[in-house]
KEKOL-287150 format. One record per residue (C-alpha): x negated, y, z negated; residue in one letter; residue number from 1. Coordinates in Angstrom, 3 decimals. Each point is the difference from the previous one (the first is absolute). Layout:
N
        c1        c2        c3  residuo  num
         X         Y         Z        a  NUM
...
***
This chain:
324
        c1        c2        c3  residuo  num
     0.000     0.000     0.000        x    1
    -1.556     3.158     0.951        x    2
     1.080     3.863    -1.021        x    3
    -0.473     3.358     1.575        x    4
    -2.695     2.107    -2.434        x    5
     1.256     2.928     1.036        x    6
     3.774    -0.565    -0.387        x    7
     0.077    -3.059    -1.708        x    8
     2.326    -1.695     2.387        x    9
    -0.219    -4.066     0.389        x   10
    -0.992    -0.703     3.691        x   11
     1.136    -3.220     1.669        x   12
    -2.335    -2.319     1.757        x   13
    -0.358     0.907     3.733        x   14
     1.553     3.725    -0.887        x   15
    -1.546     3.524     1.138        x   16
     0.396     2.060    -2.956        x   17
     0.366     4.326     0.642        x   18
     0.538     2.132    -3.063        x   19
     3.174     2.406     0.935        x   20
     0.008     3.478    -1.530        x   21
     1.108     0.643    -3.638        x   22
     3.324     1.684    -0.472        x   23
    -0.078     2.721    -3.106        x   24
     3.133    -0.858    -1.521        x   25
     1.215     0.791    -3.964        x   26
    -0.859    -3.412    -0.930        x   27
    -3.720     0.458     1.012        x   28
    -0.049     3.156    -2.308        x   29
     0.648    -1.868    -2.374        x   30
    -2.728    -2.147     0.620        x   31
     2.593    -2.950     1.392        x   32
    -0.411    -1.352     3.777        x   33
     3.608    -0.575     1.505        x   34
     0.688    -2.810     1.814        x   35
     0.657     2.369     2.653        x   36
    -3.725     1.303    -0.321        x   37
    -1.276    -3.391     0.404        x   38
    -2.276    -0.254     3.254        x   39
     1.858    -1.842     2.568        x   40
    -1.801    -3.256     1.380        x   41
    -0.225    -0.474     4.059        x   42
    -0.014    -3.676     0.351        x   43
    -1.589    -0.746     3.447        x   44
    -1.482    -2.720     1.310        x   45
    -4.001    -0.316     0.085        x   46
    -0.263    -0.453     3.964        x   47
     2.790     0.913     2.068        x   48
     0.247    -2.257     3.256        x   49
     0.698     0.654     3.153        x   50
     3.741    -0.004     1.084        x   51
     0.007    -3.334     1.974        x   52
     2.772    -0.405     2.546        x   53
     3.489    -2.152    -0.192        x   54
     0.177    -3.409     1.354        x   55
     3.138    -1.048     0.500        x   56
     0.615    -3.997    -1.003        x   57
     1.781    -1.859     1.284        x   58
     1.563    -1.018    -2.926        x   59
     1.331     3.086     0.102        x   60
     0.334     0.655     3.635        x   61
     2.965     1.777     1.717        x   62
     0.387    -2.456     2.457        x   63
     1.518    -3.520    -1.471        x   64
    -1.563    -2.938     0.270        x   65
     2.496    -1.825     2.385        x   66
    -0.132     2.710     2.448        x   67
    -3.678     0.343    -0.073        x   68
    -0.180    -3.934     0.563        x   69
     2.260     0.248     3.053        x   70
    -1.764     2.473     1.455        x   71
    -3.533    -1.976    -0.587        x   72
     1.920    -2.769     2.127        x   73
     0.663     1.258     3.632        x   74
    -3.420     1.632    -0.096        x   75
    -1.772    -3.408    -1.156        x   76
     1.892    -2.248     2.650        x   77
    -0.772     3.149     2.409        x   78
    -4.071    -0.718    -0.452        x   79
     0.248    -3.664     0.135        x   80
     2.529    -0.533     2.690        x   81
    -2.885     1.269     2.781        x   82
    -2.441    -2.398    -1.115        x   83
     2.417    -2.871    -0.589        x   84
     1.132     0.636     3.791        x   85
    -3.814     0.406     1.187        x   86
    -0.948    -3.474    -1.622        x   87
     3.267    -1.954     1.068        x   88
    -0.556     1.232     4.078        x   89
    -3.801    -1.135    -0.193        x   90
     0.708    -3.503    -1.358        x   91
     2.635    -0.184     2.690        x   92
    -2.674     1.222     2.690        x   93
    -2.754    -2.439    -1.843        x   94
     2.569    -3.061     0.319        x   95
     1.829     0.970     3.260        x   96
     3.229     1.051    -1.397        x   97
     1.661     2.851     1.300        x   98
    -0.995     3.439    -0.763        x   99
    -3.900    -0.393     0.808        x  100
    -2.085    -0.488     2.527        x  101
    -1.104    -3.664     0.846        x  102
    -3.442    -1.342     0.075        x  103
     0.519    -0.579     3.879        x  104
     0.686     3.348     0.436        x  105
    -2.654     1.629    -2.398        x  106
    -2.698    -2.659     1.854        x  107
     1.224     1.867     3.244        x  108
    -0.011     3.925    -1.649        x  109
    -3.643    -0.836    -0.558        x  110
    -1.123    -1.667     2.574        x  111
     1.926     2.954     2.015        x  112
    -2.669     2.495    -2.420        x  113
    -3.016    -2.019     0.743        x  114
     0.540    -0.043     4.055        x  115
     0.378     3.820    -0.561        x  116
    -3.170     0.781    -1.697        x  117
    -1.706    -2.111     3.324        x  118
    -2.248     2.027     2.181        x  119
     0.945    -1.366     3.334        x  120
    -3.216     2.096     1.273        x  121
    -1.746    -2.432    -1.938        x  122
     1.471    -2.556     1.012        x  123
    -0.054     0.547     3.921        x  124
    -3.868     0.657    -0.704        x  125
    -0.421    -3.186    -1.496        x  126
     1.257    -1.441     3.164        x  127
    -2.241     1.898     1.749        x  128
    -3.275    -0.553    -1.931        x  129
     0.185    -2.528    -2.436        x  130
    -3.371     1.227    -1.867        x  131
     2.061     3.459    -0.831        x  132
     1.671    -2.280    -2.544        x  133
    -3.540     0.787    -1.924        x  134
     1.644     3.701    -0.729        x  135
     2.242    -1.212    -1.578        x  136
     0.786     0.859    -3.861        x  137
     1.335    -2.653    -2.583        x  138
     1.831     2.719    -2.125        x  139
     2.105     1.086     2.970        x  140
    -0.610    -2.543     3.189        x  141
     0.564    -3.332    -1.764        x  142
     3.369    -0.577     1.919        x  143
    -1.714     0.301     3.085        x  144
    -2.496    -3.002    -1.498        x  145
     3.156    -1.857    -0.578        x  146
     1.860     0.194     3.350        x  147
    -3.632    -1.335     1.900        x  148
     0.066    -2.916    -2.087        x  149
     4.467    -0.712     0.549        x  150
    -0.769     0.965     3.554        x  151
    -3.018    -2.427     0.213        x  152
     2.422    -2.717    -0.888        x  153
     2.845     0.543     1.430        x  154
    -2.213     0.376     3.437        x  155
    -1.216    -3.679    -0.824        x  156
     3.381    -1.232    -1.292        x  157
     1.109     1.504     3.579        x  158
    -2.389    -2.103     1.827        x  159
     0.189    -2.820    -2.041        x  160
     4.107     0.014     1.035        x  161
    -1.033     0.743     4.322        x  162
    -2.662    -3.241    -0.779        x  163
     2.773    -2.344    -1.229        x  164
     2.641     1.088     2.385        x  165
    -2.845    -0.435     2.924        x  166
    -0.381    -3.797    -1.264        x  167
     3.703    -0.569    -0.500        x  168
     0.601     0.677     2.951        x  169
    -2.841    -2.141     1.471        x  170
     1.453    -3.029    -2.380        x  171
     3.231     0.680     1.354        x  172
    -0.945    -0.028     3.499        x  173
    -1.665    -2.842    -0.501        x  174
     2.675    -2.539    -1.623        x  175
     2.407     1.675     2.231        x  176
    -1.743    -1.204     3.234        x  177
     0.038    -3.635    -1.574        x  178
     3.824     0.129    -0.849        x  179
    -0.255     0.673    -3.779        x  180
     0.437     4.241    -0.434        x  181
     2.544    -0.795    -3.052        x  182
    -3.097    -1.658    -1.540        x  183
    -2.739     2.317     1.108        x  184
     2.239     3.086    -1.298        x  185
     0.440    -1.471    -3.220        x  186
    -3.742    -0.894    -0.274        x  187
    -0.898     3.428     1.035        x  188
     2.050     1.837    -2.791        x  189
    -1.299    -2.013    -2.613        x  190
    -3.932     0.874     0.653        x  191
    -1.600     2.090    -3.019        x  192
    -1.790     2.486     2.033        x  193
     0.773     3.656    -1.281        x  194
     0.273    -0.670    -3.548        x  195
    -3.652    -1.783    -0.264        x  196
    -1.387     2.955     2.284        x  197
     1.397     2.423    -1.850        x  198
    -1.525    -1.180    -3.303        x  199
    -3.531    -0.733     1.645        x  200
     0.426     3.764     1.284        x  201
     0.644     1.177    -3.624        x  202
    -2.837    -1.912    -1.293        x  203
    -2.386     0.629     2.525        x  204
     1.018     4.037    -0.853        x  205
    -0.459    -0.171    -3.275        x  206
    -3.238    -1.626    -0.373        x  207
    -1.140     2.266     2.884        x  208
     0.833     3.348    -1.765        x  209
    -0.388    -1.581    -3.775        x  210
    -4.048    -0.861     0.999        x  211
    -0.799     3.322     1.737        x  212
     0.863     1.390    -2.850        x  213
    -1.218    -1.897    -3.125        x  214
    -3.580    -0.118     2.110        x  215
     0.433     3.042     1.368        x  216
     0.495     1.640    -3.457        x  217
    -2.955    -1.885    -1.389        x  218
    -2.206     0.338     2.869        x  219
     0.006     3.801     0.603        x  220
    -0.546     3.059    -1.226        x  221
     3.677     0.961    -0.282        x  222
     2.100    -1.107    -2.426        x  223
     3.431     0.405     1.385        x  224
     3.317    -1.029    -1.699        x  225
     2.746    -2.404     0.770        x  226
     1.848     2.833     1.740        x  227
    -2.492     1.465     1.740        x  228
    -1.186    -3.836     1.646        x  229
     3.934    -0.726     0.578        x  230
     0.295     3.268     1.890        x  231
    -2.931    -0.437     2.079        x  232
    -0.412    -3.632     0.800        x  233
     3.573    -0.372     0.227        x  234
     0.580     2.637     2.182        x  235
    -2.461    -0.921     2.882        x  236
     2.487    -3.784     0.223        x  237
     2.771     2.736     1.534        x  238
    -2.237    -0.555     3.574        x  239
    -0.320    -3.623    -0.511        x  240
     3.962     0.009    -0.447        x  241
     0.453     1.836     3.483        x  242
    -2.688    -2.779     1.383        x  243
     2.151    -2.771    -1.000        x  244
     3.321     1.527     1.130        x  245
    -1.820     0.259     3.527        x  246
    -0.786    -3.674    -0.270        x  247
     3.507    -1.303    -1.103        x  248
     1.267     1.777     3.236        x  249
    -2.896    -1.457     2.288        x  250
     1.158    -3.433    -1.255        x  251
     3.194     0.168     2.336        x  252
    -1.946     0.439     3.089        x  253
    -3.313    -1.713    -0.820        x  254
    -1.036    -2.169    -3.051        x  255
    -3.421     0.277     0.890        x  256
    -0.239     3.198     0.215        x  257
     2.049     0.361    -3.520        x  258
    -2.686    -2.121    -1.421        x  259
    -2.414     1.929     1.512        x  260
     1.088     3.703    -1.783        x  261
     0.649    -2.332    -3.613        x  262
    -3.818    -1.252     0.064        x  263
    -1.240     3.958     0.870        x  264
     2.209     1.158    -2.237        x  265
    -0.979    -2.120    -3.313        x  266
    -3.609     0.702     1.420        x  267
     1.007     3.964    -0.212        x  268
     1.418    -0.083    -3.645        x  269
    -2.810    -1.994    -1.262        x  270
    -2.751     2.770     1.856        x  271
     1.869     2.908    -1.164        x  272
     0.707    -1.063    -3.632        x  273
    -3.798    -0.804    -0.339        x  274
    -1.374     3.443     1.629        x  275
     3.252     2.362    -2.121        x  276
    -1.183    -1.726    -3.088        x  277
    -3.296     0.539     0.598        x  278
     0.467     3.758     0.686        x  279
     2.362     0.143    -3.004        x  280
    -2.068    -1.134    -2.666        x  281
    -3.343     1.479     1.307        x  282
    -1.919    -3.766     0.409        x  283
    -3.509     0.551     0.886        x  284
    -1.404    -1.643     3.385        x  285
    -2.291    -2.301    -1.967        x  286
     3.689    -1.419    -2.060        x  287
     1.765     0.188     2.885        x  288
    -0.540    -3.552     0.742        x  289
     0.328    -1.485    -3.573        x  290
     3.561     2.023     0.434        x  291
     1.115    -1.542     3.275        x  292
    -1.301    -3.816    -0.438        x  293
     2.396    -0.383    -3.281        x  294
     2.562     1.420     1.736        x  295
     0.100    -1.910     2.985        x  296
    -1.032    -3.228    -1.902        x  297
     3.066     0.630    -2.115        x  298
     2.550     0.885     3.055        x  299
    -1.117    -2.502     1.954        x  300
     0.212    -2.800    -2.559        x  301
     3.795     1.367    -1.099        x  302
     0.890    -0.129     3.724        x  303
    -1.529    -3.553     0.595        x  304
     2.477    -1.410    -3.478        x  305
     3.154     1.798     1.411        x  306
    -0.430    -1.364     3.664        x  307
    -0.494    -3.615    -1.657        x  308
     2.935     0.439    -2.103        x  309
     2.060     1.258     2.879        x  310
    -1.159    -2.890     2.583        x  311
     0.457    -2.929    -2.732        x  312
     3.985     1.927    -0.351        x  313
     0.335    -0.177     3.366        x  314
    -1.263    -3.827     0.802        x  315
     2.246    -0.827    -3.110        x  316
     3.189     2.071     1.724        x  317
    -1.106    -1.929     3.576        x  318
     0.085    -3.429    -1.861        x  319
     3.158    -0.071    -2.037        x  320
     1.564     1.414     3.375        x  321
    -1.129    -2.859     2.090        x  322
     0.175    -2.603    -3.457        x  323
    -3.612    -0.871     0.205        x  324
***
């Protein structure tokens, strides 16, 4: 308990005490304080705060509860309904329901994008000089890579179909002249000639462009990528494609001659694949040779195991034809 010692007035804890100014009254003539002479205490608080402004609660909110509630609701189902809409249309266009595109026609959107990004400059140059397929860039250029090698094959595949029709129709002719064309026709559509080809001409591709590059890569001085070696091996097979093509159509008027263009043509792949990988990967003159013998070994062996395959499928076709 403290007191003032000038007024002798008890001061509450936490109060700021001020003497107020005596009153002369009759009382304090007579030597008596009044109680209306007493100093009057100003209770305050020792630190005044900052006003701080009102929050409203919502316990105490104007707005009731149930209509706050169904106002939340429409503006809830508002935000979700556009998602919930989005997600139910692409699992309909990832299973081919209705109300998304289907794979078929996303495949062709694409492929449609890809053909458009196609330099057909390019292209027509490659035709033109096969060796400008060594300008080529991976980043940008690797369809071009890709439609050599589909054009390669199909170019084989092409004369592999003009080769079979040329010796069904010498079978044909044949059993016809002896009275038995229902026989020879029959025969003659049952002979496994493009399918084998067509899988000796993807091997033989493959291990053609797969060995340039793994010895090319090793062998020179320049390391290129996957992309880079697709783009530019691949796109010199675009001439070889055109080759064959030329071939298939020679096999109508002359087999011989068809024959002729397939051997130069094989000859031409295998010569320009060595000399563009050679140029592409920077191999000195004194590797040049440990980079083509590998390479040749290694076609030439995958070749030799295809054309085995494909004559033992063929003798075996031929003898459960005739029942030997």
């Amino acid at each position: 308990m403290a007191y003032c010692s000038n007024c002798g007035t008890r001061i509450e804890p936490g109060e700021v005490h001020v003497c107020g100014l005596e009153k002369e009254t009759p009382d304090r003539e007579n030597g008596f304080a009044g109680e209306a002479d007493r100093v009057t205490l100003q209770k305050q608080p020792a630190f005044a705060l900052a006003p701080q402004p009102e929050v409203s609660s919502p316990m105490y909110s104007e707005t009731p509860p149930q209509a706050a509630s169904a106002q939340a609701v429409p503006a809830a189902a508002a935000q979700v309904a556009p998602a919930a809409a989005a997600g139910a249309n692409g699992a309909g266009g990832a299973s081919g329901q209705p109300g998304g595109p289907s794979p078929a026609a996303r495949w062709a959107e694409s492929a449609k994008a890809g053909l458009a990004q196609i330099d057909t400059a390019k292209l027509v140059g490659l035709l033109r000089n096969p060796l400008s397929a060594l300008k080529l860039q991976g980043d940008k250029d690797l369809p071009l890579g890709v439609i050599g090698i589909a054009a390669s094959l199909l170019g084989f595949v092409l004369w592999a179909w003009s080769f079979k029709h040329r010796v069904i129709g010498a079978i044909y002719g044949g059993f016809e002249d002896l009275g038995l064309g229902d026989f020879g026709s029959s025969m003659s559509a049952e002979l496994p000639i493009v399918g084998p080809l067509l899988l000796t001409g993807l091997v033989s591709l493959a291990v053609l462009l797969a060995a340039s590059y793994l010895i090319g890569v090793r062998r020179g001085e320049q390391k290129l990528d996957w992309r880079e070696g697709l783009t530019r091996l691949g796109g010199l097979q675009l001439f070889t494609g055109a080759l064959f093509l030329v071939g298939a159509l020679a096999m109508f008027a002359s087999p011989s001659l068809s024959f002729f263009l397939l051997s130069a043509t094989l000859l031409l792949s295998l010569s320009l694949t060595l000399h563009a990988s050679i140029s592409a990967f920077r191999i000195a003159e004194e590797r040049a040779f440990l980079f083509m013998l590998p390479v040749v070994a290694i076609q030439v062996c995958a070749v030799l195991i295809m054309l085995n395959a494909f004559s033992n499928q063929l003798g075996g076709a031929f003898g459960g034809m005739l029942g030997l």
